[in-house]
N, C-alpha and C positions, 0 to 999 in steps of 0.2 A: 463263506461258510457262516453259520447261524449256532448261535449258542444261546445258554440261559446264563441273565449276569442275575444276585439277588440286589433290588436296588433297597427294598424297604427290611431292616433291622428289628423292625419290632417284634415285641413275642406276638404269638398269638391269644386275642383275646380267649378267657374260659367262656363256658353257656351264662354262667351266674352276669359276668361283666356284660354282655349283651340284652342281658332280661329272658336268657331261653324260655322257656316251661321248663320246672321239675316237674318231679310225680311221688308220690307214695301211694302204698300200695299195701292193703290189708283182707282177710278176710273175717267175718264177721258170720255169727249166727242168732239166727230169730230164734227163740226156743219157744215151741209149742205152749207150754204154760206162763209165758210171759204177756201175748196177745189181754188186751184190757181195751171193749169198747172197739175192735178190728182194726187197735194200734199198737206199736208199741217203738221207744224212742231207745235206741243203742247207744253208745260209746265211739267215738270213733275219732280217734286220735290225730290232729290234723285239719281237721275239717273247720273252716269258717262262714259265716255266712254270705260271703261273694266272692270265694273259691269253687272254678268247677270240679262237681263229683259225675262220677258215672257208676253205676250202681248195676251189676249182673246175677243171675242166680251161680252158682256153682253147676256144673255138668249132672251133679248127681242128683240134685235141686231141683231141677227144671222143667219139671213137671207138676211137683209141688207146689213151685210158685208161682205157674202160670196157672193153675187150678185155683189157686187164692184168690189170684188178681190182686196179688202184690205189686205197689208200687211203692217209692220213695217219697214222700211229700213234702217234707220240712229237710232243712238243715240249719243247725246253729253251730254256737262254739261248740266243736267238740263232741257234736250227734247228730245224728240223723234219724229221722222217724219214718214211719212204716206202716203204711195203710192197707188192709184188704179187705174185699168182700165176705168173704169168709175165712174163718179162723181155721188154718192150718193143723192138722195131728200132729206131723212130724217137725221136728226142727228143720230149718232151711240157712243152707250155708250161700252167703252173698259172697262175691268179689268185690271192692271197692277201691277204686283208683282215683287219687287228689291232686288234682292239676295245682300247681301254682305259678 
C-alpha cells in the first residue's frame, strides 16, 4: 500500500517572501475643466516611475474616451498624466491598477 508521509516541516512561504506581484487598485477621474493644453496630470497614489500601471476607461467612459483619444503618457511619483486629441465635455472615470 501507498500513503502520503509529510517529509518537509517548513511553513509555507507568503507571496511577499517570494517577490509575488501586489496590486492596488484605484479609480480616478479627468474632469472636463481640468484639461490645459489636451493634458492634464492626476494624483495617484502609489504609482512610481518603474512600477507597472495599466490604465482603462470605466464602462460608462468608454466612449468618451476613446472619442478623445485619451491616452496615459507620463508617470511619476505619485501621477500620472493624460493626453488627448481632443478635449473631452464630460468628465471620464479611469480604472487604474499598480503592479508592484
Amino acid at each position: 500500500t501507498y500513503g502520503w508521509v509529510r517529509i518537509n516541516t517548513q511553513p509555507v512561504p507568503t507571496p511577499a517572501e517570494i517577490g509575488a506581484v501586489t496590486q492596488e487598485t484605484s479609480t480616478i477621474t479627468l474632469t472636463a475643466a481640468d484639461w490645459s493644453s489636451h493634458a492634464q496630470t492626476k494624483t495617484v497614489s502609489g504609482v512610481t516611475t518603474s512600477n507597472t500601471v495599466i490604465v482603462s476607461p470605466a464602462a460608462a467612459s468608454a466612449s468618451d474616451y476613446a472619442a478623445a483619444e485619451i491616452l496615459c503618457t507620463a508617470q511619476a511619483a505619485n501621477s500620472l498624466t493624460f493626453t488627448c486629441v481632443t478635449d473631452p465635455t464630460n468628465n471620464i472615470s479611469v480604472n487604474v491598477v499598480i503592479l508592484n
